[in-house]
Each structure stands twice: as structure tokens, then as C-alpha cells.
N, C-alpha and C positions, 0 to 999 in steps of 0.2 A: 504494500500500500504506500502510495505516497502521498506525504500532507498538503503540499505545495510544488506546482511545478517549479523548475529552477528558470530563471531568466534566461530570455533568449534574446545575443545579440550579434552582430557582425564583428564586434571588438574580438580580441584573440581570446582562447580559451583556458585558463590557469588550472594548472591540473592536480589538484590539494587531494593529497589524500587517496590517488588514487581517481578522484572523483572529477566530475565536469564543475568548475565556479565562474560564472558569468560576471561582466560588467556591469554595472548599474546602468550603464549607457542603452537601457534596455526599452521594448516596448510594453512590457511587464508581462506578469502570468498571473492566471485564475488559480483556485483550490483547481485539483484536480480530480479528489476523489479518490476512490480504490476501491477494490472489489475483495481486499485481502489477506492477498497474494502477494507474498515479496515483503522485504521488509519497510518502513518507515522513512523515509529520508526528508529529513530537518533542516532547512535554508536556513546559514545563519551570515548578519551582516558582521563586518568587522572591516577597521582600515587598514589601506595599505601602508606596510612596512614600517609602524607602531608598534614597537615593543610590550609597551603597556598594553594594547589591543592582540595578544598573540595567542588568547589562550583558546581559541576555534581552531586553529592547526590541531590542537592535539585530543581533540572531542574524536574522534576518528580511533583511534587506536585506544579511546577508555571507555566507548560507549556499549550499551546494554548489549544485549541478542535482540535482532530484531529492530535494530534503530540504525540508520547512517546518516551521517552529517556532509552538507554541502556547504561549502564557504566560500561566502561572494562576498566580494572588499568591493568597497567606496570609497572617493574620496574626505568627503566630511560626515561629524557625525548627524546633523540632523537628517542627509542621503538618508541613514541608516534609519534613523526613526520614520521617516517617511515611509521606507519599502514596507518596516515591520506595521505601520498601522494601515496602510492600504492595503495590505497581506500580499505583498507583494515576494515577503520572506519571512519566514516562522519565528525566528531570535534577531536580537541584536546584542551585540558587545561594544557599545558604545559611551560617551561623554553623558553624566546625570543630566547637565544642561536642556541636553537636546530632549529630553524626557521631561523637564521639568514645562521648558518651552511648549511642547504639546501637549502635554494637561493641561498649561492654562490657557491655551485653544481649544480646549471641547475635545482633546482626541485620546485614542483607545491607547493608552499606553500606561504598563505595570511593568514597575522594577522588579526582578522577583531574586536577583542576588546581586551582592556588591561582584565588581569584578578585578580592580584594581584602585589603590590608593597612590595619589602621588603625582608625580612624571609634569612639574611645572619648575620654572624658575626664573631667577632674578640673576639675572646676566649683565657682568658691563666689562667695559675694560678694563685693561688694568690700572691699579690705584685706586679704581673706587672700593669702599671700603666702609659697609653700612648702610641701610633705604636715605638716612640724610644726605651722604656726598650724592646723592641724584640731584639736589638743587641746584636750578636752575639750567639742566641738561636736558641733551632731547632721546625723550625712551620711548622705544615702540611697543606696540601692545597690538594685540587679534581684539577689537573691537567686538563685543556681545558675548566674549567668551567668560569662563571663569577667572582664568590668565589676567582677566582685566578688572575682575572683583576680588582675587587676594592682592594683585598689586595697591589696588584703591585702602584695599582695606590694611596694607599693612604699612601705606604712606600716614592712612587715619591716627595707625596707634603709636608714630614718630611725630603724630603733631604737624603733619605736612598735610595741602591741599594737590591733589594729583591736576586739577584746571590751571592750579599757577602759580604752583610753587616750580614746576616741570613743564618741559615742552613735550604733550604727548604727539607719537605719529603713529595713526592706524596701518598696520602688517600684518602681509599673510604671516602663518604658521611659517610657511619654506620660507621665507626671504629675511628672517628674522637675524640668522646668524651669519649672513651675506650681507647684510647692511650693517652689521656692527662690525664683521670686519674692514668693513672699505670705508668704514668710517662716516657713514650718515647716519647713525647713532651713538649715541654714546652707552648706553643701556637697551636692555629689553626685558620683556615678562613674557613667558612663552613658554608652549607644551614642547613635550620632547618630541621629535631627538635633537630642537634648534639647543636648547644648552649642552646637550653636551656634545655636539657641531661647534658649539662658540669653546666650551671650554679647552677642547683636543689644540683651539687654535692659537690658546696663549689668554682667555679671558678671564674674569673669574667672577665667582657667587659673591653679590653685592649685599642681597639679605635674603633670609629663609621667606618663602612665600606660606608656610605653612603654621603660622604662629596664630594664626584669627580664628574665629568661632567657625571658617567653613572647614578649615585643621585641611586633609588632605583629599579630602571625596572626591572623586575623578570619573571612575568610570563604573559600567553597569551592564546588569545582562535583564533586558526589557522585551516583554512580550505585547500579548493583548488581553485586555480583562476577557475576550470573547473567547480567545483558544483556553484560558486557563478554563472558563467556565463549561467550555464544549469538550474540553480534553488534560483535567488535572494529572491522569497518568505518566500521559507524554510530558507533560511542563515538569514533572514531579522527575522523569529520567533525564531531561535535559539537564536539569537544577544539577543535579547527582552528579552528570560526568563535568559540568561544569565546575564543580566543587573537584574533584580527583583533580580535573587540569590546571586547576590555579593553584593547590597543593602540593602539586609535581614542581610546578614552578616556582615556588618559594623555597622548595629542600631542595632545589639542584639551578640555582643561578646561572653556571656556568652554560650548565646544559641549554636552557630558558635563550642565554644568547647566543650560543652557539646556535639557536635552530632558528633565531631571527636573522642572523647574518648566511647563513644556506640559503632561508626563503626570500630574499629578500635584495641580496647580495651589496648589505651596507658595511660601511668600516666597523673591522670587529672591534675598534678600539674605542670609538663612539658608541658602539653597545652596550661594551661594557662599560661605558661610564655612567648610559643610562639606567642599565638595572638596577643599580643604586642607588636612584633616584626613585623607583617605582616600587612597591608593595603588592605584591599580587593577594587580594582576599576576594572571600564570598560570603563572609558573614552581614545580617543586616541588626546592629545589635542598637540599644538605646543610643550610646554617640554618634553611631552612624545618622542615625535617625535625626538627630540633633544640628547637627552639620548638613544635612541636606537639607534643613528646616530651614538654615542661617543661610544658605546658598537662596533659597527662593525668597526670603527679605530681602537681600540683597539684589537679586537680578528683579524685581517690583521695585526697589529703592532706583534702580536705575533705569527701567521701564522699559527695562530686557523684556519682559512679559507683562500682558495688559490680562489679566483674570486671575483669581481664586488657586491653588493650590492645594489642596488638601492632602499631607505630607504621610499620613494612616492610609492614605486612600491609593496615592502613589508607589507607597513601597507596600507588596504582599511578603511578609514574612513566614507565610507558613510552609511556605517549599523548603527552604532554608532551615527552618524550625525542625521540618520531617526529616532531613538529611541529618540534621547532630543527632537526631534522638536516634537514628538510625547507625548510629556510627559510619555512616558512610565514607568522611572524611577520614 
């Protein structure tokens, strides 16, 4: 049986696992239905060549009998949350943002495990030395991202104005540590792998981004209230091999980038400087809870999101829940 057909596109075809993983450059697909026969196969989104995003490669080789996983990469994560709520694709492993941003548009999306903590930073050159030596420099920032709400929030707790005390300038994610080298910035706030691209190249960490009430929430593996409700078994063995795979990757780091720089074919030295930046979990416990609550203050404080929130409603912890009691982990 299969849950989801997989996208079909002209783009080339990445062959994870064994298995066919489409573009998103896609004209989408319908449920397809099943008659039974054959096992299960599970679309899941995830981006490309994001460390912090890697733990879908290894869903394949930890999954149930009867289940296969498909992994289609995009480039950003709302892509992601888009395909999972038009059901375009079954899972996502994507940014809480993009999740928080569609619930408070009215759309079908449930976190059902944490996926990874961490993977941001505060980059400049050398000599700076603390979020104050930013004054009066010009720092880029990804615009709507969270990148741009612990930067804010940790110029707040230095008693600085991020409007003017600093010159900000809106950057993509890639061009971040490209512009600090050539020197049209002097700083930046950015998801990996731009810090540790800037740091390989002589930069360094100006101040922790992780000292604020949103702490390190980053990333997430989000479904649909409608599959949980149409099919808690499957959501319940996804949850499961997704808990083995972010597991795997916490007790063997080396491993973890070792198999980002095969997939992917980025500098093993920039990997490994970002593993160490990044936390791989699944648990969704009270702090968690709590930090994602201070993330959606925060993205309404800046008017990232025009609607309502509801943070219980957001995260389903009972997948999660069955998995510990289950010893799964």
C-alpha cells in the first residue's frame, strides 16, 4: 500500500535509500490509495544538505516491516510545510517556524516530535568580541527567520536596539558567509552551515544566540492533524524510527557527518564544525514547550504571523509520550 504518491518531476532523480526522491519542483500528487499489497511508503520532506535536517536518510534502514520511507529535499523550510499540508508529502523535518507560521494561517499542521536543537549563530570577524562590539556595524540577518529573533532578542538582553544601535542587511541563508568574507558585512546571525563556512575561514562566534527564552528550538518533524487522526498507527511508527534516527545520531557524531558529507558532498571540515553546533533530539518535554511558546511571542511581536497560536494545540505529544513508555528509544 502506499500512503502518498511520490512527486513527479523532470528535475533529476536522487536516489536515497535505495528509493526514487523527487524535486519539489513538482506538479504535485494525490493520496493514492492501496489495495494492501506491498508495503507502506512514507514521503518525507527534508532540506538539502543540512546537517541539522539529516535525520530522513536514515529512516530507511531503522524502519518497521512493512513501512518505506521516501525523501524528497527542498529548498526552504516553509516548501516543506506546504507539500506536508496540501499532502503533497506525509512528514516533514523541518524549521518550528515554518509550522508555527501555518497554524497561524488556519492550516493543518502538528509537530508530533522535536527533531533537532541548535544549528544558528552569531558570526563576525575577527576582533569582535561580544553582541556589544556589533555597535554600530553592518550585520546580516535571513529576514522572518528565527536567526533574526535570537539575534533581536539577544541585542535586547545587552541593552542594544537591533533598528539603531546596528546596520541591519536582509541575506539569504547561502550568501551569508560570502558576504562576510568579502567584507560587506561585518557580522551575521545565521543557520548553519553559513557559521561554520565563516568560521573554517578565519571568523569567529561574537555571542551565543542561545541564551533567550526561545534557548535552542530549531527544528521539527510535523505532520497533519488529518493523517494523525485517519492513521495514528503509521504517525505512531514514523515517530519511532524517527526517535532510533536522531538517537543514532547523537551517540555516533562522527558517523552523523560522515554521512552528511557522502550525501551531500560538502567540506568534511565544515561539518564537523557544525555538528557541534547542532543537538539532534525528539523529545517534546515542558521546556521545549516553553520555548516554542516564546518563539511565537516573539514572531506576533514582530508580525512574522498575523493569528492565534495555540502552543497544546501545535505540539501533539502523545507519539512521543508512547515511544518513552515504550522504551523505544
Amino acid at each position: 500500500m502506499r500512503l502518498r504518491s511520490p512527486l513527479v518531476t523532470g528535475s533529476a532523480v536522487l536516489l536515497v535509500a535505495g528509493l526514487a526522491a523527487c524535486s519539489p519542483d513538482s506538479a504535485g500528487a494525490a493520496p493514492a490509495g492501496g489495495d494492501g499489497d506491498g508495503p507502506t511508503v512514507v514521503t518525507v520532506g527534508t532540506l538539502k544538505g543540512q546537517p541539522h535536517l539529516y535525520a530522513p536518510f536514515l529512516y530507511e534502514d531503522l524502519a518497521p516491516e512493512g513501512v518505506e520511507f521516501e525523501v524528497v529535499q527542498f529548498d526552504t523550510s516553509p516548501d516543506i510545510k506546504n507539500a506536508v499540508v496540501s499532502g503533497n508529502i506525509d512528514f516533514g523535518v523541518a524549521g518550528v517556524p515554518s509550522a508555527v507560521s501555518g497554524a497561524a494561517a488556519g492550516q493543518d499542521v502538528v509537530v508530533v516530535a522535536a527533531a533537532a536543537d541548535g544549528g544558528s549563530g552569531i558570526i563576525g570577524r575577527e576582533g569582535l568580541d561580544g553582541v556589544e562590539s556589533l555597535a554600530g556595524l553592518t550585520v546580516g540577518y535571513p529576514q522572518g527567520s528565527s536567526q533574526e529573533i535570537l539575534l533581536r532578542l539577544t541585542l535586547e538582553a545587552a541593552g542594544m536596539d537591533a533598528d539603531s544601535d546596528l546596520e541591519l542587511v536582509n541575506l539569504p541563508f547561502s550568501d551569508m558567509a560570502g558576504a562576510l568574507a568579502a567584507g560587506r558585512i561585518d557580522a551575521f546571525a545565521s543557520a548553519e552551515l553559513g557559521p561554520s563556512t565563516a568560521l573554517q575561514a578565519g571568523a569567529v562566534e561574537v555571542a551565543s544566540p542561545y541564551d533567550t527564552p526561545v534557548g535552542r528550538v530549531n527544528i521539527g518533524l510535523y505532520t497533519t492533524g488529518e493523517l494523525i487522526e485517519s492513521d495514528p498507527e503509521l504517525v505512531q511508527q514514523v515517530v519511532d524510527t524517527h526517535v532510533r534516527a536522531t538517537e543514532q545520531m547523537a551517540a555516533d557524531p562522527q558517523a552523523w557527518a560522515d554521512g552528511v558529507v557522502a550525501e551531500f558532498g560538502i567540506d568534511q571540515a565544515v561539518v564537523d564544525t557544525a555538528v557541534q553546533n547542532i543537538w539532534p533530539r525528539w523529545e517534546i518535554d515542558d521546556e521545549y514547550a516553553a520555548q516554542v511558546g516564546a518563539l511565537v511571542e516573539q514572531m506576533a511581536l514582530l508580525k512574522q504571523i498575523d493569528g492565534d497560536v495555540d502552543v497544546a494545540t501545535l505540539l501533539d505529544t502523545a507519539f512521543v509520550e508512547a515511544t518513552e513508555a515504550g522504551g523505544d528509544s
